[in-house]
mmCIF file of the C-alpha atoms, coordinates in Angstrom:
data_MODEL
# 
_entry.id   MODEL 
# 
loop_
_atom_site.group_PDB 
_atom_site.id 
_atom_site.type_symbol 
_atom_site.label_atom_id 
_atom_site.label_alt_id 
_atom_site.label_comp_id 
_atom_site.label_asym_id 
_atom_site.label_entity_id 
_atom_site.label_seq_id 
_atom_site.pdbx_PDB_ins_code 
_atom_site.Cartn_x 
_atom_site.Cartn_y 
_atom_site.Cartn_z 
_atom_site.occupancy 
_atom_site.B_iso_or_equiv 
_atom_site.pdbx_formal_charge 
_atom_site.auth_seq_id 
_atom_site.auth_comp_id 
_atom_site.auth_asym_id 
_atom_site.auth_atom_id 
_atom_site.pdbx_PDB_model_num 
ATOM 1   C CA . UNK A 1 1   ? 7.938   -0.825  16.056  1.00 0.00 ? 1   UNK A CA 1 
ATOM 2   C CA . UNK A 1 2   ? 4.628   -2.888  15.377  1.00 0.00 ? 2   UNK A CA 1 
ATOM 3   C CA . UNK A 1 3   ? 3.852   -1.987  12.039  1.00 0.00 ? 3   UNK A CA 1 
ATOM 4   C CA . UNK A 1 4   ? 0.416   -2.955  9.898   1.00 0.00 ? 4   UNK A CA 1 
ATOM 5   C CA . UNK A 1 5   ? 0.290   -3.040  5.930   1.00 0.00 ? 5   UNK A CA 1 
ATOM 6   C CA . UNK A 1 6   ? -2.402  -2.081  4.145   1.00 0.00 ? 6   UNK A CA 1 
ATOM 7   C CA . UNK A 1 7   ? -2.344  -3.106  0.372   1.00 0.00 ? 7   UNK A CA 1 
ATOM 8   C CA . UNK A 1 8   ? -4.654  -0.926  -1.541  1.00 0.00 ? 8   UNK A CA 1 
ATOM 9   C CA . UNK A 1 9   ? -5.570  -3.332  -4.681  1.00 0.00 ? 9   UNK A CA 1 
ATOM 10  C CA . UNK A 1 10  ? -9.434  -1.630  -4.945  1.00 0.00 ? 10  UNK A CA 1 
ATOM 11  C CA . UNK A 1 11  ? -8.205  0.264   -8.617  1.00 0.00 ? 11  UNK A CA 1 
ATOM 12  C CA . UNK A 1 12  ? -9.900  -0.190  -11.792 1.00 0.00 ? 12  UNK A CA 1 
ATOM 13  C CA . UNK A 1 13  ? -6.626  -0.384  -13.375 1.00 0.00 ? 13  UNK A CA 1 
ATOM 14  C CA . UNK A 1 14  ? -8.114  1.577   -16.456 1.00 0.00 ? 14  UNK A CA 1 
ATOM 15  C CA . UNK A 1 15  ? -4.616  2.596   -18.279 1.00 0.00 ? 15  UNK A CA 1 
ATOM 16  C CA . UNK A 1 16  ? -3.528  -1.669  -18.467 1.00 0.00 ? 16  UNK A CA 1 
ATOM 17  C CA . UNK A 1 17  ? -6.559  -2.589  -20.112 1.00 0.00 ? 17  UNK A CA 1 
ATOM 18  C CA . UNK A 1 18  ? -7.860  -5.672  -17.739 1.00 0.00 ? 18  UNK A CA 1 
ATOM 19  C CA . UNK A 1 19  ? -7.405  -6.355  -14.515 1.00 0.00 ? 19  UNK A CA 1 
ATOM 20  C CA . UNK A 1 20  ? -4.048  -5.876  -13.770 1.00 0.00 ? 20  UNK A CA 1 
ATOM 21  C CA . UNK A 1 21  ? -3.716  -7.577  -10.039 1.00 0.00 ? 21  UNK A CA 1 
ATOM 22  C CA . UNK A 1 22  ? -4.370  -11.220 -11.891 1.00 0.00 ? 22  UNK A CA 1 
ATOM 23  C CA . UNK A 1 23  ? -1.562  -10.244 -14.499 1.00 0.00 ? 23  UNK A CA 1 
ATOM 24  C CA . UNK A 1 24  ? 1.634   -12.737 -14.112 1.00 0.00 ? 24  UNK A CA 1 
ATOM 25  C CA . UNK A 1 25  ? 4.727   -12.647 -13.598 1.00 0.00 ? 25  UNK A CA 1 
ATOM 26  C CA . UNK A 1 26  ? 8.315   -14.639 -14.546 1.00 0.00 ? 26  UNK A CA 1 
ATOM 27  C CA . UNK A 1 27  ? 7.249   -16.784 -11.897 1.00 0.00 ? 27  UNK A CA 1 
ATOM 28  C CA . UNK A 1 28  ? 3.749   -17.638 -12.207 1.00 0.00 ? 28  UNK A CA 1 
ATOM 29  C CA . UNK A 1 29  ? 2.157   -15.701 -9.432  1.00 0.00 ? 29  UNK A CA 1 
ATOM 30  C CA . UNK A 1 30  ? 0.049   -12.359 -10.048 1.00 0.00 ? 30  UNK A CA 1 
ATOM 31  C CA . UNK A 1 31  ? 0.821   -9.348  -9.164  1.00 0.00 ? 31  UNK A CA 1 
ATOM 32  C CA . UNK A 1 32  ? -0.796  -8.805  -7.009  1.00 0.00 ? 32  UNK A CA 1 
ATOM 33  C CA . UNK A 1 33  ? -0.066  -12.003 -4.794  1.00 0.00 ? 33  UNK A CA 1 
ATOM 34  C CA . UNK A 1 34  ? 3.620   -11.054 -5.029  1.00 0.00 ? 34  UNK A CA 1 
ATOM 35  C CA . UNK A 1 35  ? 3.016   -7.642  -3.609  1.00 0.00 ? 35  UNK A CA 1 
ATOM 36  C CA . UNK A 1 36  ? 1.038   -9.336  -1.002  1.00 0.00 ? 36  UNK A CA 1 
ATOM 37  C CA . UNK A 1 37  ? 3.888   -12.059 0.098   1.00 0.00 ? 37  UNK A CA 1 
ATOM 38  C CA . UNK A 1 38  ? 6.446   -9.605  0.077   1.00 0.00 ? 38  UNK A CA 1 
ATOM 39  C CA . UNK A 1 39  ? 4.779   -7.618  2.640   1.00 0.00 ? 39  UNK A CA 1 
ATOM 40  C CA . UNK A 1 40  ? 3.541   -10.849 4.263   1.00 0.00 ? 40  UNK A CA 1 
ATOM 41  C CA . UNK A 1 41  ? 7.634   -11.561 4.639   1.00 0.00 ? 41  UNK A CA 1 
ATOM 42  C CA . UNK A 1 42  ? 8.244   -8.692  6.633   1.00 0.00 ? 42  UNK A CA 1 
ATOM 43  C CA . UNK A 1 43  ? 4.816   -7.127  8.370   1.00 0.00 ? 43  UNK A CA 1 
ATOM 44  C CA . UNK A 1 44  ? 2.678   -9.053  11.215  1.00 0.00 ? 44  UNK A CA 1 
ATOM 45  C CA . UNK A 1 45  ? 0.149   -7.636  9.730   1.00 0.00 ? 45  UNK A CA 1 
ATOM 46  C CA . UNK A 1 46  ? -0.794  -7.514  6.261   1.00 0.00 ? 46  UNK A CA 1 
ATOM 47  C CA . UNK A 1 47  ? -4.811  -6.220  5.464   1.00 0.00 ? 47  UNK A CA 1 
ATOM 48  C CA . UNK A 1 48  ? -6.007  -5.844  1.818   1.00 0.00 ? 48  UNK A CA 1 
ATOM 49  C CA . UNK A 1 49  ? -8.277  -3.535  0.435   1.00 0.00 ? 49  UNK A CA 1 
ATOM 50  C CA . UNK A 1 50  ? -10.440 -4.965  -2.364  1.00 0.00 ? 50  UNK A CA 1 
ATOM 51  C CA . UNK A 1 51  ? -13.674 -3.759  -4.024  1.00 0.00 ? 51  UNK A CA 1 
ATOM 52  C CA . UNK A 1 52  ? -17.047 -4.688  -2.918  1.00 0.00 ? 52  UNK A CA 1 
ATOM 53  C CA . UNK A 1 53  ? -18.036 -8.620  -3.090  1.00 0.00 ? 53  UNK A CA 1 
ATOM 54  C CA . UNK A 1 54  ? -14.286 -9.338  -3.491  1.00 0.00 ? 54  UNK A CA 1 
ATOM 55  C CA . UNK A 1 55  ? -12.915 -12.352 -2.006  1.00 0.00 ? 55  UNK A CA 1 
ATOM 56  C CA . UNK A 1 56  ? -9.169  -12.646 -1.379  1.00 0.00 ? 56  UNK A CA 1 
ATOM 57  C CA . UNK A 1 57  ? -9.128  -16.481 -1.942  1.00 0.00 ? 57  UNK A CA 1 
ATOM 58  C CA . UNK A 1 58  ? -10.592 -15.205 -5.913  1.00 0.00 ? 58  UNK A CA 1 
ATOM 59  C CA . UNK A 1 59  ? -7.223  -13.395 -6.604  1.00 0.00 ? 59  UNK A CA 1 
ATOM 60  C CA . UNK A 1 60  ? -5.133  -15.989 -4.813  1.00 0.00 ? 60  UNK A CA 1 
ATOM 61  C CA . UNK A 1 61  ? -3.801  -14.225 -1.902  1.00 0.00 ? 61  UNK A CA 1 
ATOM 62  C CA . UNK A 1 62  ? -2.418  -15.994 1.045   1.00 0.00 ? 62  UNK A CA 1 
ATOM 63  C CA . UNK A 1 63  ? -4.839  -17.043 3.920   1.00 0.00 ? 63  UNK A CA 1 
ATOM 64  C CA . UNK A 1 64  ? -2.345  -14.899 6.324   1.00 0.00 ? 64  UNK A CA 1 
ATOM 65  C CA . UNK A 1 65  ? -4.032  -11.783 5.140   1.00 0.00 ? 65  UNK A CA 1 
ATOM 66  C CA . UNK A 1 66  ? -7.248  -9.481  5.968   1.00 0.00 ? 66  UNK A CA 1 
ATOM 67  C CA . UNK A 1 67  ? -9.210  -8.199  3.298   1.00 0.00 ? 67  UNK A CA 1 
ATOM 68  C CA . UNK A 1 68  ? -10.820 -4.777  3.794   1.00 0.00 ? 68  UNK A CA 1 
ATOM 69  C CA . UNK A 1 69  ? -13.791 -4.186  1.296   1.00 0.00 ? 69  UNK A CA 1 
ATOM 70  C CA . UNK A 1 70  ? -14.223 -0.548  -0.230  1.00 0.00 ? 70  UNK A CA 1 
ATOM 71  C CA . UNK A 1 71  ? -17.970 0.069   -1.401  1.00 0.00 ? 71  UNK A CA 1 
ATOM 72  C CA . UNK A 1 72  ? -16.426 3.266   -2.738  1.00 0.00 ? 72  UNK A CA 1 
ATOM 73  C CA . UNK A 1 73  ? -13.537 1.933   -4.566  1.00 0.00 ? 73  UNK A CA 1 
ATOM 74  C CA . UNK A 1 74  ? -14.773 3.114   -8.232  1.00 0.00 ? 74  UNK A CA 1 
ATOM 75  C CA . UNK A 1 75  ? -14.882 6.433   -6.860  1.00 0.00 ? 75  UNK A CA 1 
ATOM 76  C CA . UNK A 1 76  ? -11.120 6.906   -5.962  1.00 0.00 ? 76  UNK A CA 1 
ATOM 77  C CA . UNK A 1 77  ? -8.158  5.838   -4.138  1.00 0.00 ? 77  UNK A CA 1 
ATOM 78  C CA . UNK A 1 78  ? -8.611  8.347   -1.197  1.00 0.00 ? 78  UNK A CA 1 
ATOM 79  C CA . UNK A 1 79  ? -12.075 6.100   -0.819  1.00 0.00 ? 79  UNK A CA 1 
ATOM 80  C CA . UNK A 1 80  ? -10.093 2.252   -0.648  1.00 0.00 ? 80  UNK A CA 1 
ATOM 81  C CA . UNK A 1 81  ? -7.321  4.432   1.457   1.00 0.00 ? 81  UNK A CA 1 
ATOM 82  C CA . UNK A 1 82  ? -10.199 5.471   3.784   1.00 0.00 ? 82  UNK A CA 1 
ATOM 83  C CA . UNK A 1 83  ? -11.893 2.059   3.679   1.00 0.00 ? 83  UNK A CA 1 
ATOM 84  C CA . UNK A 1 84  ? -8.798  0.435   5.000   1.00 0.00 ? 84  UNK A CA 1 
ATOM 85  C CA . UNK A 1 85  ? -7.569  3.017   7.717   1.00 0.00 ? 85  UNK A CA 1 
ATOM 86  C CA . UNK A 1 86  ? -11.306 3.016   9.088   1.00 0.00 ? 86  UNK A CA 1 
ATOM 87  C CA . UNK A 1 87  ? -10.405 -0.742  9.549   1.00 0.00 ? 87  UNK A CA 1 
ATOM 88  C CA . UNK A 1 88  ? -7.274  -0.063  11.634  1.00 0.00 ? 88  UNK A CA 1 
ATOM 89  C CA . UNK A 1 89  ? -9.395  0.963   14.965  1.00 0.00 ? 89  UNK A CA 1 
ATOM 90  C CA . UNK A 1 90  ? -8.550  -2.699  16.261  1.00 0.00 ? 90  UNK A CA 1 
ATOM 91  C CA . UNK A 1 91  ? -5.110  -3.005  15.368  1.00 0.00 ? 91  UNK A CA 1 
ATOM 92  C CA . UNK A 1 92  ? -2.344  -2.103  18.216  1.00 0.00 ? 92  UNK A CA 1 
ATOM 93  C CA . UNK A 1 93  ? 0.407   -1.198  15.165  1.00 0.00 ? 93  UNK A CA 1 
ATOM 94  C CA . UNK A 1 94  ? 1.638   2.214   15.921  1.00 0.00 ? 94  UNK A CA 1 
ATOM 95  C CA . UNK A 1 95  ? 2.278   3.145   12.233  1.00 0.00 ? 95  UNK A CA 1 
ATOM 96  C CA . UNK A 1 96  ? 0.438   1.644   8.823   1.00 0.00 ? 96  UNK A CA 1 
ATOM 97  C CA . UNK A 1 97  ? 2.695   0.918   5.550   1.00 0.00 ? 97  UNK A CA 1 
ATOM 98  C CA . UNK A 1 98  ? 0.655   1.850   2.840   1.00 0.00 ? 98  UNK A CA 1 
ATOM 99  C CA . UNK A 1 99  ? 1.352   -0.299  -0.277  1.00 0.00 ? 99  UNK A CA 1 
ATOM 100 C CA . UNK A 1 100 ? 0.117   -0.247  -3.623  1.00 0.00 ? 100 UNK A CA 1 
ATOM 101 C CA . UNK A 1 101 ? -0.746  -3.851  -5.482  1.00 0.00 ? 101 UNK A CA 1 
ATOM 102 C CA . UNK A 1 102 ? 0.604   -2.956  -8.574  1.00 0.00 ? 102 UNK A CA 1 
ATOM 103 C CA . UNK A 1 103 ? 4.593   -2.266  -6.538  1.00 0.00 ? 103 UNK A CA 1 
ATOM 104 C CA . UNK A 1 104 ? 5.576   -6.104  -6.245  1.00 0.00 ? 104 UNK A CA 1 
ATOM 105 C CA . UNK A 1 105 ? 9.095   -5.465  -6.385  1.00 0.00 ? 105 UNK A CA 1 
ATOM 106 C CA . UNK A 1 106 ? 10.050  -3.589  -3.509  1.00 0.00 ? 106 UNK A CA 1 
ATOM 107 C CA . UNK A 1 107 ? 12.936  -5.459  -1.746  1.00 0.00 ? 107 UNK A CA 1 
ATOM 108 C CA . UNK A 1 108 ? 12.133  -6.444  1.734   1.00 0.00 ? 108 UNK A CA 1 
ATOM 109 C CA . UNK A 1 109 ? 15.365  -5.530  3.285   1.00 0.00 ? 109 UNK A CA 1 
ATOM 110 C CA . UNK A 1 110 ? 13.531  -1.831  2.476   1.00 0.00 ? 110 UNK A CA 1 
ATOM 111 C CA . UNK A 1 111 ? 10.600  -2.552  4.087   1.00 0.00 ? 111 UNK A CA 1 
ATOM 112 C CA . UNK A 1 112 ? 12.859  -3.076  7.275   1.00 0.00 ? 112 UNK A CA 1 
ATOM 113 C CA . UNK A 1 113 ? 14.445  -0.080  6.863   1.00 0.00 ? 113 UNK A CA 1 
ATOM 114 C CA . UNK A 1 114 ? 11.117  1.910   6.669   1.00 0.00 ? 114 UNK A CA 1 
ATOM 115 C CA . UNK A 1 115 ? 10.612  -0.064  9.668   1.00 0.00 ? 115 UNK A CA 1 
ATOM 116 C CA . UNK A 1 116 ? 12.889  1.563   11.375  1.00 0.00 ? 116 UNK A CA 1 
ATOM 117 C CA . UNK A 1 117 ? 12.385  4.688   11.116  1.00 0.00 ? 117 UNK A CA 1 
ATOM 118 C CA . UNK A 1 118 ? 8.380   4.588   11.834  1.00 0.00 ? 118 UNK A CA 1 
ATOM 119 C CA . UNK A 1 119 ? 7.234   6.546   15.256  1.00 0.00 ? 119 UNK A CA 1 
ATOM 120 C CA . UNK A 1 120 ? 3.379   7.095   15.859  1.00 0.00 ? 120 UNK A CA 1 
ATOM 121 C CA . UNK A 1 121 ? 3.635   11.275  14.834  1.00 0.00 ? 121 UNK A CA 1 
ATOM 122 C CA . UNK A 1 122 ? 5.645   10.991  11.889  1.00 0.00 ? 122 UNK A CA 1 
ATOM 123 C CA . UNK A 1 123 ? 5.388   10.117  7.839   1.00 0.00 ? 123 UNK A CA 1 
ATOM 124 C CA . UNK A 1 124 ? 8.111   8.137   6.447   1.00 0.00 ? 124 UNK A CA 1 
ATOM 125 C CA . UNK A 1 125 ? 8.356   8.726   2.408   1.00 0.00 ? 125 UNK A CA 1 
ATOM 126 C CA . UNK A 1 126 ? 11.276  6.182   0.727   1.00 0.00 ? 126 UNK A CA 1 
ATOM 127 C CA . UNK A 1 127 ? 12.832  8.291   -2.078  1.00 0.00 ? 127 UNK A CA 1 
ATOM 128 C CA . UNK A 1 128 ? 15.122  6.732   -5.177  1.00 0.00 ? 128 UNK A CA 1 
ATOM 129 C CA . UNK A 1 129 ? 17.189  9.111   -6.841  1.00 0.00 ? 129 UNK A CA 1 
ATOM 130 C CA . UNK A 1 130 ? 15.062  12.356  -6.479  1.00 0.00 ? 130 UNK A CA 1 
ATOM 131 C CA . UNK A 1 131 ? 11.108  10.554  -6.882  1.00 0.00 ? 131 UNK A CA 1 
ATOM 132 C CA . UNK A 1 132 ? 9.125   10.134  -3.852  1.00 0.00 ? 132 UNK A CA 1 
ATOM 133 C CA . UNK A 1 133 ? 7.948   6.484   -4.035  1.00 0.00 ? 133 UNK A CA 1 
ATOM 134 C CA . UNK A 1 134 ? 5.742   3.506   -1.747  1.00 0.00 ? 134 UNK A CA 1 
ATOM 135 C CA . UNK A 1 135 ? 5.063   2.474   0.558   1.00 0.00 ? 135 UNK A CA 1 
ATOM 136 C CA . UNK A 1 136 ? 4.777   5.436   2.964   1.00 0.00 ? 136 UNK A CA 1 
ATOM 137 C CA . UNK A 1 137 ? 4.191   4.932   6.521   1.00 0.00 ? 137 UNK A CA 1 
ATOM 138 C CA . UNK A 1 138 ? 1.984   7.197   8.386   1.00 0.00 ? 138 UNK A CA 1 
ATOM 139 C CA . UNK A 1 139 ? 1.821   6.980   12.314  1.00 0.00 ? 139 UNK A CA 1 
ATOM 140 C CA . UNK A 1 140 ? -1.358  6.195   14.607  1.00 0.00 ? 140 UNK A CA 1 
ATOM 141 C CA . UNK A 1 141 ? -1.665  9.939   15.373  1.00 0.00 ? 141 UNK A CA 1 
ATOM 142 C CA . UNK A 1 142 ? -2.658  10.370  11.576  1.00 0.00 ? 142 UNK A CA 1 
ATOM 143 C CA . UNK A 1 143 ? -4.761  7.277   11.189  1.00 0.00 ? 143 UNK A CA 1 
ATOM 144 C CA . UNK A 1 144 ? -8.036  9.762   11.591  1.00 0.00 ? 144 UNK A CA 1 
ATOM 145 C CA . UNK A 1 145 ? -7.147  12.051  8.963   1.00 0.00 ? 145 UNK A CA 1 
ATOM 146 C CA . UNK A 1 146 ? -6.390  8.953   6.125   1.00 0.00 ? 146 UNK A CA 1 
ATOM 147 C CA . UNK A 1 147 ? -10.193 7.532   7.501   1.00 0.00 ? 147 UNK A CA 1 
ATOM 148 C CA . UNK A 1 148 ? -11.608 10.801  5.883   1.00 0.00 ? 148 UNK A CA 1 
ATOM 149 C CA . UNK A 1 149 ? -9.951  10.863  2.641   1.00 0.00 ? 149 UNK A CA 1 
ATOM 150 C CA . UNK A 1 150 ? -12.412 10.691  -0.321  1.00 0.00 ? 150 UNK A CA 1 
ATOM 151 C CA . UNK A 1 151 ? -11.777 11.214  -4.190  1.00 0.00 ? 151 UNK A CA 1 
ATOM 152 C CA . UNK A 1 152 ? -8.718  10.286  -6.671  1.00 0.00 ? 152 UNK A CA 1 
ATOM 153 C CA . UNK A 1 153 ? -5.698  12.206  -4.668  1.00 0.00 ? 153 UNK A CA 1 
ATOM 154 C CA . UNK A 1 154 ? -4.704  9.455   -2.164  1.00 0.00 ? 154 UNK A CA 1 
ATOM 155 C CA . UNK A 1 155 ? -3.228  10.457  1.003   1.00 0.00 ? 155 UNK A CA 1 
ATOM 156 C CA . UNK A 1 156 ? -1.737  13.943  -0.642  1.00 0.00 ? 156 UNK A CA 1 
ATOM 157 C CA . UNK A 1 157 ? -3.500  16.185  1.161   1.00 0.00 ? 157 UNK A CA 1 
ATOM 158 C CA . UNK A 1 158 ? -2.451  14.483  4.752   1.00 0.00 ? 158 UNK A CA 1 
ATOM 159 C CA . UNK A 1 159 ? 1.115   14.881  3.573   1.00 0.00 ? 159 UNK A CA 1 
ATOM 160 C CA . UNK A 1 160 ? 0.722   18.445  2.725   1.00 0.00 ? 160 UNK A CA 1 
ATOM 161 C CA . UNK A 1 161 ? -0.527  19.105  6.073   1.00 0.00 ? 161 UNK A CA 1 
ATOM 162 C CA . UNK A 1 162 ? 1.908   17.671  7.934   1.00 0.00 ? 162 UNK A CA 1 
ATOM 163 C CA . UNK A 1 163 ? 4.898   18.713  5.718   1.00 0.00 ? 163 UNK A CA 1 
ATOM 164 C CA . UNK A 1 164 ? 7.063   19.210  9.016   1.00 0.00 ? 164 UNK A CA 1 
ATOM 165 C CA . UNK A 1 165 ? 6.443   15.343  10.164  1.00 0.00 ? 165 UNK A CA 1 
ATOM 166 C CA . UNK A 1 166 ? 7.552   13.847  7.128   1.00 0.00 ? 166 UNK A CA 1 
ATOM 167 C CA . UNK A 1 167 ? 11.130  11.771  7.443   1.00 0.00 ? 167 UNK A CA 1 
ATOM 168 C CA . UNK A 1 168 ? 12.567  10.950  4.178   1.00 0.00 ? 168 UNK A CA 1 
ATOM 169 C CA . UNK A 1 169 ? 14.106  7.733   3.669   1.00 0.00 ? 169 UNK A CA 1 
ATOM 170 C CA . UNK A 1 170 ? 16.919  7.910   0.910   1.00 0.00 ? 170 UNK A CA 1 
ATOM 171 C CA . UNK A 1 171 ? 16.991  4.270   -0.235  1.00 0.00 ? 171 UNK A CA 1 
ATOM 172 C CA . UNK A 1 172 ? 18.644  2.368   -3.671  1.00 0.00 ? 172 UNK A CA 1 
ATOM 173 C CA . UNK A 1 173 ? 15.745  0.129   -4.354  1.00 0.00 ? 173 UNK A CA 1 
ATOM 174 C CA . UNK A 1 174 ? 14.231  1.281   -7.171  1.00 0.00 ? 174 UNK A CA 1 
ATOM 175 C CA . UNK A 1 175 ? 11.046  -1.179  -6.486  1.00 0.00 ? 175 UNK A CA 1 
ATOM 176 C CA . UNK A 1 176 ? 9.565   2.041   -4.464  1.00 0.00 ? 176 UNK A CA 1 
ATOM 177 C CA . UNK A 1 177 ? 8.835   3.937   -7.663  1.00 0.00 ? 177 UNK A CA 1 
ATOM 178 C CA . UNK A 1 178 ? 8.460   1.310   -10.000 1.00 0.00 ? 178 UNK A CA 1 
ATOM 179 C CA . UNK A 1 179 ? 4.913   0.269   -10.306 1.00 0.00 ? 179 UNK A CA 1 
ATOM 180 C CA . UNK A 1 180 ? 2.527   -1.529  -13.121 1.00 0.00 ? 180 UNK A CA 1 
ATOM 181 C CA . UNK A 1 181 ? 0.268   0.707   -14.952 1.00 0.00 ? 181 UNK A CA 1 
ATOM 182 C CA . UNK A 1 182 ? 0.625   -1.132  -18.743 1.00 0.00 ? 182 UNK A CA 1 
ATOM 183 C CA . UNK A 1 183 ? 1.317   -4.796  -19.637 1.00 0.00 ? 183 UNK A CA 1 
ATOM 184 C CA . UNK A 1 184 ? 4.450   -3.851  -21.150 1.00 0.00 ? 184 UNK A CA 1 
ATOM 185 C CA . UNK A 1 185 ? 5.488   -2.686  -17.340 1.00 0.00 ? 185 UNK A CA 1 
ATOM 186 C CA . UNK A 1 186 ? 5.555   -6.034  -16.082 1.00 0.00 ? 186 UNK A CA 1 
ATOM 187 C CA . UNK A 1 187 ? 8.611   -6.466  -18.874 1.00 0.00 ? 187 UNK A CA 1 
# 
């Protein structure tokens, strides 16, 4: 299954108190360029969504990825999740993983296993111990409705909709519900 990611790192990242995607970890890279190279491991294609006048080679992401500007970002996440599905028109993927920045330690053996499991009319949604989590895939036939999404709510509205297409992945990585909203997060 040819899969696309789409790594939605548009946020103001209010609630961490600076810009979160530059923040480091253990190893020396940001967070967000280790969300980026994990999915860069794993997905042929790997497209970023960054706010307006952004440049990828700014936050140090790897050359092997597409950045997708959102002139809405500030507005919401259903704007940069719009922004970036509007983008997939061109891409022959039959299913987009979408993946937060601030989620860099998602194992990529799970990423396969989403994989997997991705068809172009379904909505694959990893759970860990009872929590939903990221990335969720959502197949071409819903690519349309994510291109209209507007305001703070993500992509909750498509899943509510389509409640009866929705596979649920029971996985033991915790990395799909662990994400980075304060410094003491990255810990």
């Amino acid at each position: 299954m040819n899969v696309v990611a789409l790594v939605l790192a548009a946020g103001q990242g209010s609630r961490f108190g600076a810009d979160k995607r530059r923040a480091l970890l253990g190893d020396g890279r940001s967070l967000l360029q280790h969300s980026v190279e994990r999915a860069l491991a794993v997905f042929d294609e790997v497209r970023v969504v960054l706010r307006e006048g952004e440049r990828g080679e700014d936050l140090g992401l790897p050359a092997g990825c597409r950045v997708i500007h959102s002139r809405d970002a500030g507005l919401g996440m259903g704007h940069s999740l719009a922004a970036g599905a509007a983008s997939l028109g061109n891409s022959q993927a039959q299913a987009v993983a979408i993946l937060l920045g601030d989620m860099p330690w998602i194992a990529p053996a799970t990423f396969q296993r989403l994989i997997s499991v991705a068809a172009p009319a379904v909505i694959v949604v990893p759970r860990h111990q009872g929590h939903n989590g990221h990335p969720v895939l959502f197949g071409r036939a819903f690519w349309g409705e994510l291109g209209g999404l507007s305001g703070d709510e993500g992509a909750r509205s498509v899943l509510r909709r389509h409640a009866e297409r929705i596979v649920v992945l029971e996985l033991d990585d915790g990395g799909v519900v662990r994400d980075v909203d304060t410094p003491s997060a990255l810990d």
